[in-house]
Backbone and ligand atoms as CSV (ligand in chain L), in Angstrom:
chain,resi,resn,atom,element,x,y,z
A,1,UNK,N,N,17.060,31.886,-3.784
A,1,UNK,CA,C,17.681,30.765,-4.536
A,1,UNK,C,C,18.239,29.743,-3.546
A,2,UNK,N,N,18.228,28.467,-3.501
A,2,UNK,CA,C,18.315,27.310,-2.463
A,2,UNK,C,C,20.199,27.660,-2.929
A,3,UNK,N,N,20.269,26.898,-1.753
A,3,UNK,CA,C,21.749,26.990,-1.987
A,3,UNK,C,C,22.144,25.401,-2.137
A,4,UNK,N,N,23.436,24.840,-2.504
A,4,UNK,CA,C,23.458,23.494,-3.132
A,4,UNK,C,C,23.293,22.682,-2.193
A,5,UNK,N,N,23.831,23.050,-0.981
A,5,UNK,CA,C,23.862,22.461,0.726
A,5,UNK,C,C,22.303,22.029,0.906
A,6,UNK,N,N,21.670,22.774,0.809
A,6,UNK,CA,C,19.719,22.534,1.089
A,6,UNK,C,C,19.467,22.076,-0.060
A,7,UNK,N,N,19.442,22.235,-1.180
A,7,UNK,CA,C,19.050,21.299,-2.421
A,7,UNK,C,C,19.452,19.394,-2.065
A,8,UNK,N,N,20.517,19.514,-1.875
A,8,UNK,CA,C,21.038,18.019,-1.440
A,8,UNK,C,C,19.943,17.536,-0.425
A,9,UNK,N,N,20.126,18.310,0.622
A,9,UNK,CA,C,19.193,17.863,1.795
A,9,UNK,C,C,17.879,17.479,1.519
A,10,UNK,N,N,17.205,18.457,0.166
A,10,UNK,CA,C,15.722,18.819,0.312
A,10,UNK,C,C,15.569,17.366,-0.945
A,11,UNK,N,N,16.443,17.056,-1.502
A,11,UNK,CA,C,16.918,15.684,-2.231
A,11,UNK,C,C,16.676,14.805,-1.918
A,12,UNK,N,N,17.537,14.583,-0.835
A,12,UNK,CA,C,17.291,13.603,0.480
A,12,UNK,C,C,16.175,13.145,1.079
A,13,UNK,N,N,15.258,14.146,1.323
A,13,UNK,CA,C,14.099,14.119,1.742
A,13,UNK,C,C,12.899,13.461,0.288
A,14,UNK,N,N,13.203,13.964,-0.637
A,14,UNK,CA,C,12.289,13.587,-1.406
A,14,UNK,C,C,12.609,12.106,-1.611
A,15,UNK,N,N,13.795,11.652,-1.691
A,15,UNK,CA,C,14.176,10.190,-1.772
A,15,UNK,C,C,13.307,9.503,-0.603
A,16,UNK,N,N,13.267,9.810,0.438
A,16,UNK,CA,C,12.659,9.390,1.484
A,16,UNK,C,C,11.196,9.055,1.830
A,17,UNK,N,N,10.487,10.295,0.690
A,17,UNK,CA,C,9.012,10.627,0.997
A,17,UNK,C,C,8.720,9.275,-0.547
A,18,UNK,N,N,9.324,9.359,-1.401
A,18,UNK,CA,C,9.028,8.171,-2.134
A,18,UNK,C,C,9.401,6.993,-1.285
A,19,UNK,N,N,10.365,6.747,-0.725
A,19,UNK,CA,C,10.500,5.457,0.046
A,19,UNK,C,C,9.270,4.935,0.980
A,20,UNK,N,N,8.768,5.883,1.675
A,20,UNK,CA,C,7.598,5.683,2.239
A,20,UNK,C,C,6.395,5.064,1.676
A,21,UNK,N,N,5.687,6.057,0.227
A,21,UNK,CA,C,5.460,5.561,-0.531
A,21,UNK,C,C,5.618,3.878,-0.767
A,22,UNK,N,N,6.255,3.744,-1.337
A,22,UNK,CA,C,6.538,1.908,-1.647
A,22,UNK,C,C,6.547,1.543,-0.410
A,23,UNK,N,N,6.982,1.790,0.710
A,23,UNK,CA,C,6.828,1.339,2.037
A,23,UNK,C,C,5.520,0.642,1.959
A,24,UNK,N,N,4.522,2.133,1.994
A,24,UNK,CA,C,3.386,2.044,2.398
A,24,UNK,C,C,2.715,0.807,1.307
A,25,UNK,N,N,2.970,1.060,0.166
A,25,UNK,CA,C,2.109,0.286,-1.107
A,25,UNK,C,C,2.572,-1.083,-0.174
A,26,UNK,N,N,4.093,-1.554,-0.658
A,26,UNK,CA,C,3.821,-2.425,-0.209
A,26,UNK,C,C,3.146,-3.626,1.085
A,27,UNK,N,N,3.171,-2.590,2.161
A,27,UNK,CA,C,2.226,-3.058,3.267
A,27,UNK,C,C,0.962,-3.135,2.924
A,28,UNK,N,N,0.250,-2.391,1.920
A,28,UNK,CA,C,-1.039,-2.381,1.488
A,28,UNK,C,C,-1.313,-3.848,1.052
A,29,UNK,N,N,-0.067,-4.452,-0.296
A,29,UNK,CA,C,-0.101,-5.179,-1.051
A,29,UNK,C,C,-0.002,-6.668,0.334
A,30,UNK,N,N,0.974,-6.271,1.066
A,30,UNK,CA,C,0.741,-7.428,1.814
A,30,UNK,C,C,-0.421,-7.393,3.322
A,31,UNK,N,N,-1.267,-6.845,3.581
A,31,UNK,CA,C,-2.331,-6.888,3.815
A,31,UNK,C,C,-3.816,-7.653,3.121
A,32,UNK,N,N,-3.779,-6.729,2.018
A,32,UNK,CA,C,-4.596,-7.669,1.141
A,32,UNK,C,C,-4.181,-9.131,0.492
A,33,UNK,N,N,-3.049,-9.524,0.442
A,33,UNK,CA,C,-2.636,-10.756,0.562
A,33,UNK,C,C,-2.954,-11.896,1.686
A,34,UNK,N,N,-3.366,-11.056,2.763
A,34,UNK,CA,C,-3.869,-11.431,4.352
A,34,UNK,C,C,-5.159,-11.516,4.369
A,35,UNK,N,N,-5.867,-10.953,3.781
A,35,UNK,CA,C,-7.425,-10.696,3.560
A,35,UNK,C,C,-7.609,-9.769,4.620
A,36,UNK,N,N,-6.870,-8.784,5.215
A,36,UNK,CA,C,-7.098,-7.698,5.168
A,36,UNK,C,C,-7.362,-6.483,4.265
A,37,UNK,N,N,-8.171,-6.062,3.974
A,37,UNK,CA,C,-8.605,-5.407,2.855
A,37,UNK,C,C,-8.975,-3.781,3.389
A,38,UNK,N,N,-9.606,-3.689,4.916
A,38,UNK,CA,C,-9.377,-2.587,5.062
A,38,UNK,C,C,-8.244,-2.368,5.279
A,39,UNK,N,N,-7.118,-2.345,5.883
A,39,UNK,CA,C,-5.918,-2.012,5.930
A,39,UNK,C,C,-5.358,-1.755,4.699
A,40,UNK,N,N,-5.741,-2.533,4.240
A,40,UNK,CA,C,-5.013,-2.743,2.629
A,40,UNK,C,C,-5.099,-1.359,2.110
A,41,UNK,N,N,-6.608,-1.153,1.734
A,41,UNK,CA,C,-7.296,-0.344,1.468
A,41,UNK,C,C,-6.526,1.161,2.011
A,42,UNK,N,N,-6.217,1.165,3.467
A,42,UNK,CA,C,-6.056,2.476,4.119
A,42,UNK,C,C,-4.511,2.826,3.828
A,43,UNK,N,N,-3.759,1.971,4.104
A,43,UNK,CA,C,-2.470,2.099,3.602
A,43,UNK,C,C,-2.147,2.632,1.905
A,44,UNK,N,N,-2.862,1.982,1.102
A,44,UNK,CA,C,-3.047,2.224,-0.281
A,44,UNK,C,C,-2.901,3.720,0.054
A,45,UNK,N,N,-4.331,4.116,0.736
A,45,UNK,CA,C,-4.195,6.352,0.979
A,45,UNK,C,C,-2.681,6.789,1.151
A,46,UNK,N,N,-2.059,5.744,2.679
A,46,UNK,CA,C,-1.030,6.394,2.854
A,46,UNK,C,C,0.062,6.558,1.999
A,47,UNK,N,N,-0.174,5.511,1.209
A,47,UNK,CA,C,0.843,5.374,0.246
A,47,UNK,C,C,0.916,7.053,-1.461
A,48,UNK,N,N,-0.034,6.995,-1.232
A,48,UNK,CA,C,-0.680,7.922,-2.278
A,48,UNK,C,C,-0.079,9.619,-1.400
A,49,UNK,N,N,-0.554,9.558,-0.539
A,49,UNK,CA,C,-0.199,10.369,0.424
A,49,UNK,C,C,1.623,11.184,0.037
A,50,UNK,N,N,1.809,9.588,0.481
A,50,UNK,CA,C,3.452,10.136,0.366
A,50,UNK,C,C,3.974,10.794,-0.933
A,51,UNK,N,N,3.388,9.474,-2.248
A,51,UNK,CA,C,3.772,10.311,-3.512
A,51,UNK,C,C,3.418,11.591,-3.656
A,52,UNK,N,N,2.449,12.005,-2.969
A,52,UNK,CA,C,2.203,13.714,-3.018
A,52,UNK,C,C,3.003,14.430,-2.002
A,53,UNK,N,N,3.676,14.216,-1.134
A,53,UNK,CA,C,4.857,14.646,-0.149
A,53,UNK,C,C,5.905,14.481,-1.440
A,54,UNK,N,N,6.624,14.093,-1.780
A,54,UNK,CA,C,7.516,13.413,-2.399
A,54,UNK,C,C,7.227,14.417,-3.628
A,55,UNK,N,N,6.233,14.705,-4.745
A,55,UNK,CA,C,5.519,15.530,-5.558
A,55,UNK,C,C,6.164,17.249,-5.313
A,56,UNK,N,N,5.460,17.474,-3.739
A,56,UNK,CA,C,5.788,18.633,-2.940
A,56,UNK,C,C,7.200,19.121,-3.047
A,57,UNK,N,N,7.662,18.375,-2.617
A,57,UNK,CA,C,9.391,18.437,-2.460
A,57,UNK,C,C,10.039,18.792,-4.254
A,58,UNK,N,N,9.818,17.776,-5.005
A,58,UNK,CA,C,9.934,17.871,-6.210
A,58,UNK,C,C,9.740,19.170,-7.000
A,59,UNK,N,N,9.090,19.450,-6.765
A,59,UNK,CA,C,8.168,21.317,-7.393
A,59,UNK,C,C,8.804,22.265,-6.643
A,60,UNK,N,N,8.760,22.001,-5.402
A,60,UNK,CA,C,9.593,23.058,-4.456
A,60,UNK,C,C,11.327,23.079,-5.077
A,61,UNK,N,N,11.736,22.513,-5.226
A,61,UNK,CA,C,13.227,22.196,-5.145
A,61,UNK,C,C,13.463,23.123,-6.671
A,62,UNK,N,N,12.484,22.714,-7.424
A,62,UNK,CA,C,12.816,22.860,-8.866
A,62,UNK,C,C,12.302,24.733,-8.870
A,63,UNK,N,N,11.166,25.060,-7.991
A,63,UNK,CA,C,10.190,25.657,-8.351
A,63,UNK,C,C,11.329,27.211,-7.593
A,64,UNK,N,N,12.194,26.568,-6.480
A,64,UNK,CA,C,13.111,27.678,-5.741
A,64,UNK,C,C,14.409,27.344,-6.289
A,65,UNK,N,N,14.640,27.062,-7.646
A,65,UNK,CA,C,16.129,27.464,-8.172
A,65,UNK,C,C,16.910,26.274,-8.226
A,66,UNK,N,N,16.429,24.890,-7.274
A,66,UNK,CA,C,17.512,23.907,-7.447
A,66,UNK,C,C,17.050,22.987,-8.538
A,67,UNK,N,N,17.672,22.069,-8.420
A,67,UNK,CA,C,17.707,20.768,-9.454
A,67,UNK,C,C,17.250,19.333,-8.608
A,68,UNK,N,N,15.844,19.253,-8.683
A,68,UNK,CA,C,15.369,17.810,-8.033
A,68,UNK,C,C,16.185,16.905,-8.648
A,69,UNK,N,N,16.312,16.251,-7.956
A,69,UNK,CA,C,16.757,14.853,-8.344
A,69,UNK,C,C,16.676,13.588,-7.497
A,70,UNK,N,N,16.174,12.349,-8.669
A,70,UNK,CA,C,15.635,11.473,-7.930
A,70,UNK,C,C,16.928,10.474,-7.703
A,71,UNK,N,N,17.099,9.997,-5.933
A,71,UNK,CA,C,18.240,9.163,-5.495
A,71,UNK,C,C,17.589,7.967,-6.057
A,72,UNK,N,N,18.737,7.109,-5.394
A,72,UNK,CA,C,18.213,5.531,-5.137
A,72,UNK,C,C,17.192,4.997,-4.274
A,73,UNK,N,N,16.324,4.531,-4.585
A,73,UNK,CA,C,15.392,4.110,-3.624
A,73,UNK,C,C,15.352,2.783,-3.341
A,74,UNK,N,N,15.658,2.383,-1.935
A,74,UNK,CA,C,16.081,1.274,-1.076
A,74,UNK,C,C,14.817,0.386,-1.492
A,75,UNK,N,N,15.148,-0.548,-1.555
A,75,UNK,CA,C,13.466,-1.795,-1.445
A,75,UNK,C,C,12.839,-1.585,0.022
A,76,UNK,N,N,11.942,-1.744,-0.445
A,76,UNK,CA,C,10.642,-2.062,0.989
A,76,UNK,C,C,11.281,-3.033,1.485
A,77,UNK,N,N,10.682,-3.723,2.964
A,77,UNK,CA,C,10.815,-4.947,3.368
A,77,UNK,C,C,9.069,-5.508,2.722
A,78,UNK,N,N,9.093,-6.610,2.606
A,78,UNK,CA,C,8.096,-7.145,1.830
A,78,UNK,C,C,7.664,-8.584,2.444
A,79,UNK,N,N,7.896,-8.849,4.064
A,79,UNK,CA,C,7.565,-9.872,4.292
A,79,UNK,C,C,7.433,-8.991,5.770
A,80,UNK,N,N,6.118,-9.814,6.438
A,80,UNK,CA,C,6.169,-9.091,7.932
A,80,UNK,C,C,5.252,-10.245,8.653
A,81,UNK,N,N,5.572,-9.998,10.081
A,81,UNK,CA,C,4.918,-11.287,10.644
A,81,UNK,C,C,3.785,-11.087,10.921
A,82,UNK,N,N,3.278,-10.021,11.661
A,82,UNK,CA,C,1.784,-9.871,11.922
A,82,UNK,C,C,1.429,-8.352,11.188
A,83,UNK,N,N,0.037,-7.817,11.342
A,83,UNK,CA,C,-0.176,-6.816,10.717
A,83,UNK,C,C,-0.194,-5.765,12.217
A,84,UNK,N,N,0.480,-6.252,13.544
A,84,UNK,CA,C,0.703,-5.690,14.602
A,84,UNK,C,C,2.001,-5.085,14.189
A,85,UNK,N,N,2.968,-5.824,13.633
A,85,UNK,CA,C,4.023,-5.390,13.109
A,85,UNK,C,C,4.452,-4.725,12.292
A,86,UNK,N,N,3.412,-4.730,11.209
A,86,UNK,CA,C,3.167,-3.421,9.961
A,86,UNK,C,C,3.194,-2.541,10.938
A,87,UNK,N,N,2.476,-1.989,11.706
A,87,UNK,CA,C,2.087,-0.574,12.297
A,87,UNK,C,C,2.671,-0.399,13.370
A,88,UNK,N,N,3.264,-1.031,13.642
A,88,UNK,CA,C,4.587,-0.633,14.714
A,88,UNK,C,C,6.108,-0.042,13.900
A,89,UNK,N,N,6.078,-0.829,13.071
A,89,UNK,CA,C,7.037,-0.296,11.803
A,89,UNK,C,C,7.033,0.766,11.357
A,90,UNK,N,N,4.933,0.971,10.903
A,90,UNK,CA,C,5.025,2.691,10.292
A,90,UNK,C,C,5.107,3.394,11.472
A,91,UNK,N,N,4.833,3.610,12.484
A,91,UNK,CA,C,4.864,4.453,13.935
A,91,UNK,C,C,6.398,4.545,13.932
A,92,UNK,N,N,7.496,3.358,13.710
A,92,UNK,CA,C,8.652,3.600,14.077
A,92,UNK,C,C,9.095,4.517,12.811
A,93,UNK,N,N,8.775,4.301,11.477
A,93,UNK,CA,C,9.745,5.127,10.184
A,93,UNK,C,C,8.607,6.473,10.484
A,94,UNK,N,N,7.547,6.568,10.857
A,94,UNK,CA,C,7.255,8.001,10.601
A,94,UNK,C,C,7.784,9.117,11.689
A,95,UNK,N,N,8.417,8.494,13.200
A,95,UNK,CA,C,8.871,9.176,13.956
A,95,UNK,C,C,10.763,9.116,13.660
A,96,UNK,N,N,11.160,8.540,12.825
A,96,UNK,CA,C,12.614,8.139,11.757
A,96,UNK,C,C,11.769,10.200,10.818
A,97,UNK,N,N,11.125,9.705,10.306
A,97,UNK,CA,C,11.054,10.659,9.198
A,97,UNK,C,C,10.715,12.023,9.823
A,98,UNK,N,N,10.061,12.230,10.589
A,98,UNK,CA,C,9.935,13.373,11.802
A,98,UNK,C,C,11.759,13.989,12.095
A,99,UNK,N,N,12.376,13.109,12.460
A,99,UNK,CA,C,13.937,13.720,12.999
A,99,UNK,C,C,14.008,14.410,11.836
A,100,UNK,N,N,13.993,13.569,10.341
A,100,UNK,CA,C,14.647,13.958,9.331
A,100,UNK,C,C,14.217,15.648,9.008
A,101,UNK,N,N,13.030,15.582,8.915
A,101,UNK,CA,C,11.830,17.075,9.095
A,101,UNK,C,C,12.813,17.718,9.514
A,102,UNK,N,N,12.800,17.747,11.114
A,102,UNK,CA,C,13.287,18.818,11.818
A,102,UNK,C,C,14.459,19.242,11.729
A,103,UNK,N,N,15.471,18.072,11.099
A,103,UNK,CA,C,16.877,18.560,10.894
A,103,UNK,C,C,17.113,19.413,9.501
A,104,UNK,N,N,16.049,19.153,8.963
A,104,UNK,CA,C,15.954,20.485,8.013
A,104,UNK,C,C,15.445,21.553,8.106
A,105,UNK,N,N,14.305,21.723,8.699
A,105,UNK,CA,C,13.924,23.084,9.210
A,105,UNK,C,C,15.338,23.666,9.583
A,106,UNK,N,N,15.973,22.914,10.989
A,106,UNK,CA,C,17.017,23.623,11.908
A,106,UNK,C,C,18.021,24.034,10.662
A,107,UNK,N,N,18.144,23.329,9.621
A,107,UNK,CA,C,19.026,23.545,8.598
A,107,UNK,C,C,18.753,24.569,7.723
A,108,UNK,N,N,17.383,24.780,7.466
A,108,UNK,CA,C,16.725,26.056,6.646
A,108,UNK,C,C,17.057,27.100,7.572
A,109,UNK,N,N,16.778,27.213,8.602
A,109,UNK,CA,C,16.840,28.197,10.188
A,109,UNK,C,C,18.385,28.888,9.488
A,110,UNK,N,N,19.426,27.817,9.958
A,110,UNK,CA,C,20.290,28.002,10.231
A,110,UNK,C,C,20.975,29.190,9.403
A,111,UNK,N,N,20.313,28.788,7.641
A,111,UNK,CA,C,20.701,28.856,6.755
A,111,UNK,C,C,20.454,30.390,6.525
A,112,UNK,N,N,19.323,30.910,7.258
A,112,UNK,CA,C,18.629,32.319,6.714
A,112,UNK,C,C,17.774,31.631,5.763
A,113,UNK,N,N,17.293,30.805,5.259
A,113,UNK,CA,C,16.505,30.624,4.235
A,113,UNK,C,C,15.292,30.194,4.758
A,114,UNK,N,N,14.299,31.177,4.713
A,114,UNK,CA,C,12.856,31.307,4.950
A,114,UNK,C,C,12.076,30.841,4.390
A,115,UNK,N,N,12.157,31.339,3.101
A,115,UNK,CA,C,11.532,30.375,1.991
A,115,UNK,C,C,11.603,28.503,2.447
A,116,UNK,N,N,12.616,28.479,2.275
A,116,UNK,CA,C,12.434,26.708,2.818
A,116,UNK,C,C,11.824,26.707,4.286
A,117,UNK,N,N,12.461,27.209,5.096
A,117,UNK,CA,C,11.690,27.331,6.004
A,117,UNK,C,C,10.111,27.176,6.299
A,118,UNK,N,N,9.162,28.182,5.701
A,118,UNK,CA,C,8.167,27.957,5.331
A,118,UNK,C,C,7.802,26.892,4.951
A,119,UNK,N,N,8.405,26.293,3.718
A,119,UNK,CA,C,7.947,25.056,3.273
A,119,UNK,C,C,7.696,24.420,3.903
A,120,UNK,N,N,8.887,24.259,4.993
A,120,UNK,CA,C,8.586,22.854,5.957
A,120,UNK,C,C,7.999,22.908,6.741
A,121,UNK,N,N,7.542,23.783,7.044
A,121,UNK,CA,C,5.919,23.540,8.114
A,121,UNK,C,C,4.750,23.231,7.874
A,122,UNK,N,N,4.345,22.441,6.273
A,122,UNK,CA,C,3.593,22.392,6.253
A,122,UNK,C,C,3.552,20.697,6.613
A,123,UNK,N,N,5.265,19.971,6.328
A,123,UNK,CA,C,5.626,18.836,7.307
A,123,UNK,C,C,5.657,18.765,8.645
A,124,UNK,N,N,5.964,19.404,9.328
A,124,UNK,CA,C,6.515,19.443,10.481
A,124,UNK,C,C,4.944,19.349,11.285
A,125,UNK,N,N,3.592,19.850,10.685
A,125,UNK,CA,C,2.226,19.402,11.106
A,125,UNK,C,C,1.873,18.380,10.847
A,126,UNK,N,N,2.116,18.017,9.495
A,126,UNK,CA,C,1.823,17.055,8.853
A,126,UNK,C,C,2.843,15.368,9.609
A,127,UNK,N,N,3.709,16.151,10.238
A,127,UNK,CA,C,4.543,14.689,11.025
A,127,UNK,C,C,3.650,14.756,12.308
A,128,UNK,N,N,3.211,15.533,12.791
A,128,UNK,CA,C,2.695,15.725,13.935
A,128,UNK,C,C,1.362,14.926,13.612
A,129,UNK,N,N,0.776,15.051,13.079
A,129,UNK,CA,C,-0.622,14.756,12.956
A,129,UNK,C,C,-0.608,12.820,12.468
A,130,UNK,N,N,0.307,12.476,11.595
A,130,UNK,CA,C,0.332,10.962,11.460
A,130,UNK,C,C,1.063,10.266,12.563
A,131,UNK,N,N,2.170,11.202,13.430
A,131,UNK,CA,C,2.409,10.371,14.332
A,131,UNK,C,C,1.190,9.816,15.462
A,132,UNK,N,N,0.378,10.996,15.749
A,132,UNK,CA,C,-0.983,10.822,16.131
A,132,UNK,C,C,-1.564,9.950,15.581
A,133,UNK,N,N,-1.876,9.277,14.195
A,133,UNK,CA,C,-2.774,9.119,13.860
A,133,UNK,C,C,-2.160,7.935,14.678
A,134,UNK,N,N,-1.102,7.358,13.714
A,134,UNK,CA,C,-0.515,5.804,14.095
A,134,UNK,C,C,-0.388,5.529,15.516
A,135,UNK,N,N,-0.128,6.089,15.992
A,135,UNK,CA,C,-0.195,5.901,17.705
A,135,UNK,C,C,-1.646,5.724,18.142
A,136,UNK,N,N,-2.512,6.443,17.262
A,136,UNK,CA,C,-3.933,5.972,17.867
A,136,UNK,C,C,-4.473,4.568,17.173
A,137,UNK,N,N,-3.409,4.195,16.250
A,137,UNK,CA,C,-3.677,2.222,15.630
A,137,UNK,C,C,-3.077,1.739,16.564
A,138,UNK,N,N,-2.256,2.473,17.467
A,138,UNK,CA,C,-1.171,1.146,18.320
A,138,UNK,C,C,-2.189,0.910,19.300
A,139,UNK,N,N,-2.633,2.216,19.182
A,139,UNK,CA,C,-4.018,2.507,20.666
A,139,UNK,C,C,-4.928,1.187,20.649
A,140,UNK,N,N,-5.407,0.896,19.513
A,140,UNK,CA,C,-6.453,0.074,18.915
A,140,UNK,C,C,-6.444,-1.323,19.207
A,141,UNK,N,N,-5.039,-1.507,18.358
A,141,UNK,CA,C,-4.460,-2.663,18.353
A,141,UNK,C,C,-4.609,-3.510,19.644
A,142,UNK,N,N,-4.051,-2.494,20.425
A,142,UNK,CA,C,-3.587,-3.300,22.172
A,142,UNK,C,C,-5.261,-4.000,22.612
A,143,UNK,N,N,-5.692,-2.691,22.327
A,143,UNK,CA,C,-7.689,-2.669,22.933
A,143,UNK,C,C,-8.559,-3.680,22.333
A,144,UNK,N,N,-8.120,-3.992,20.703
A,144,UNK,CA,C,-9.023,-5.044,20.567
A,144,UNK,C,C,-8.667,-6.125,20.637
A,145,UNK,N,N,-7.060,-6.359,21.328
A,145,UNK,CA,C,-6.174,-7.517,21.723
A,145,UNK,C,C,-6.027,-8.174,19.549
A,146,UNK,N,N,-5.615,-6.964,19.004
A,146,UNK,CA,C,-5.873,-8.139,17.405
A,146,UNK,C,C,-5.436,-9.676,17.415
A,147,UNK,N,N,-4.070,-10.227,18.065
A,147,UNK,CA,C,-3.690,-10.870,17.334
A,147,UNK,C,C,-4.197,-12.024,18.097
A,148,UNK,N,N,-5.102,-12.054,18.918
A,148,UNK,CA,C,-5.863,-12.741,19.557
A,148,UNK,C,C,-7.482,-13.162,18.817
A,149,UNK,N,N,-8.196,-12.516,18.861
A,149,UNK,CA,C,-9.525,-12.145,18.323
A,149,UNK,C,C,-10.101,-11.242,17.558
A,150,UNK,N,N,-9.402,-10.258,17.641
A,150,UNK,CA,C,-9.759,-9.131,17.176
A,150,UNK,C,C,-9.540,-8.582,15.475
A,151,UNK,N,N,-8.888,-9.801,14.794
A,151,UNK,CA,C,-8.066,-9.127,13.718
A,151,UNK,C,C,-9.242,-8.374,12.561
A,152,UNK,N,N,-10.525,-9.271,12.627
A,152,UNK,CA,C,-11.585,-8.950,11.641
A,152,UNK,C,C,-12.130,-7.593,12.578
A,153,UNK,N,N,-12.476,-7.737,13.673
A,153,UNK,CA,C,-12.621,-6.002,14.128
A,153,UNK,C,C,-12.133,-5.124,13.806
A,154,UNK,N,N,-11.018,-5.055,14.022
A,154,UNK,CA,C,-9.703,-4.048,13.959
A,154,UNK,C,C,-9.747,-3.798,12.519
A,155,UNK,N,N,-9.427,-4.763,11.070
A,155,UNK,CA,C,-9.353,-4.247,9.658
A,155,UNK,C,C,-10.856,-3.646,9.568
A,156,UNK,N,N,-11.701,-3.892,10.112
A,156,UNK,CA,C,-13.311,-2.616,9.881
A,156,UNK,C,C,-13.092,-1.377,10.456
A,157,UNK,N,N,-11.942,-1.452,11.654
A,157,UNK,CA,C,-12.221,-0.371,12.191
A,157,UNK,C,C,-11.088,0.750,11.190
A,158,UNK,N,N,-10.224,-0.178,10.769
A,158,UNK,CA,C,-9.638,0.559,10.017
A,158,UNK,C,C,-9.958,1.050,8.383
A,159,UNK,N,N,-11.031,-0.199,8.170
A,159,UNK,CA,C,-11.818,0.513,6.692
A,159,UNK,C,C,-12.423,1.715,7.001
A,160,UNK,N,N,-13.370,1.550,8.248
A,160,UNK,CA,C,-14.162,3.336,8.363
A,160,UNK,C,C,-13.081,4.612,8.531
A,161,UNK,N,N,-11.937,4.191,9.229
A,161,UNK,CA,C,-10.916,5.691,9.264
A,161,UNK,C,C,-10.509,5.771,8.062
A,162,UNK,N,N,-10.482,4.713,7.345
A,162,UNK,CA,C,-9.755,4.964,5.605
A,162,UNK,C,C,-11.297,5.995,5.021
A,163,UNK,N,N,-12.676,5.611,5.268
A,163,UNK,CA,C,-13.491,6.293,4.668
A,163,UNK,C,C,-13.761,7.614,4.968
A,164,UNK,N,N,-13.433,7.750,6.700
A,164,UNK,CA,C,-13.458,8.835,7.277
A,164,UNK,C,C,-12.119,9.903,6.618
A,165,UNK,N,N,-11.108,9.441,6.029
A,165,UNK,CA,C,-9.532,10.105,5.928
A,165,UNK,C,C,-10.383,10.405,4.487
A,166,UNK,N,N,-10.820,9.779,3.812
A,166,UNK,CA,C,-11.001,10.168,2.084
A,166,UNK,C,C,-12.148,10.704,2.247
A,167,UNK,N,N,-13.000,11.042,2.691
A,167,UNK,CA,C,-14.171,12.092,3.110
A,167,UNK,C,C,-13.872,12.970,3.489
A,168,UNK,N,N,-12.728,13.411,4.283
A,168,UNK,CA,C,-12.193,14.397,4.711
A,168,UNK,C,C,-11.095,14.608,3.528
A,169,UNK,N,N,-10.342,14.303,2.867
A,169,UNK,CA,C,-9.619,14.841,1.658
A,169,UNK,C,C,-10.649,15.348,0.722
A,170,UNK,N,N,-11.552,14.730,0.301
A,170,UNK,CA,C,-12.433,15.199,-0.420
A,170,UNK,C,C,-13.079,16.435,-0.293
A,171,UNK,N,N,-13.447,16.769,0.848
A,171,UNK,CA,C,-14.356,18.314,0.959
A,171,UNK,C,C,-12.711,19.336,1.736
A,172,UNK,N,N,-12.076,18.874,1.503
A,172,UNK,CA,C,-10.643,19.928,1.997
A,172,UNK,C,C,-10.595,20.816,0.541
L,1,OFO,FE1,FE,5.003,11.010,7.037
L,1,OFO,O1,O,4.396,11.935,5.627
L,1,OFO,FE2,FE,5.602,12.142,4.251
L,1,OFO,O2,O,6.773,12.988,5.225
């Protein structure tokens, strides 16, 4: 049974994994406003992504004895200068949302509670693996110089990883 201390926390977190969510939508929404469309497009996943993090948390919380409950959720920022800056942003909140991860594990740890424990490793890969991903857009970014020439390269290169990411959800 969660105890009220980790319910709050695991609360917290779900407030967060929806924040991302709208994060993400809205970077989608302002991409394709750009006529970026793969980006648009790929972010849209991430965004979807999160509501199923956020989903996770929700079922878990309820599913081990506590009471989900949904906080306040902060507005997106909804204006950005380049789409260099979108993805420096998500690289910065997904390594923000990584601390948050781990200070719950250490908090499940702490707690004796295994059960949560468990749970969160299936984040604690899952932070691992998008901080990767996004670090390999910053990778990109620099290489095809975007905000120079590159910007119509770069949104293709990012439509095929959006096709490559939903080809790979698909046969998972
Ligand atoms: Fe960064 O994926 Fe949710 O937590």
């Amino acid at each position: 049974m969660l105890s009220q201390e980790l319910t709050d926390q695991l609360n917290h977190q779900l407030s967060l994994e929806f924040f991302s969510a709208n994060l993400y939508l809205q970077m989608s929404s302002w991409c394709h406003s750009h006529g970026l469309d793969g980006c648009g497009t790929f972010l849209r996943q991430q965004a979807d992504e999160e509501r199923l993090h956020m989903e996770k948390f929700f079922d878990y919380i309820n599913d081990a004895g506590g009471y989900a409950v949904i906080g306040a959720i902060e507005q997106p920022p909804h204006t950005f200068g380049t789409v260099s800056d979108v993805f420096e942003q998500i690289y910065a909140h997904e390594c923000k949302i990584t601390k948050e991860i781990n200070q719950l594990l250490k908090a499940a740890f702490e707690a004796g509670d295994f059960s949560t424990f468990g749970f969160l490793q299936y984040f604690a890969l899952e932070q691992n693996e998008e901080e990767r991903l996004f670090q390999s857009i910053l990778d990109k970014i620099k290489l095809i110089k975007v905000e120079q020439q590159g910007l119509y390269l770069f949104d293709k290169e990012i439509a095929s990883m959006s096709k490559q990411l939903q080809s790979a959800s698909s046969a998972a």
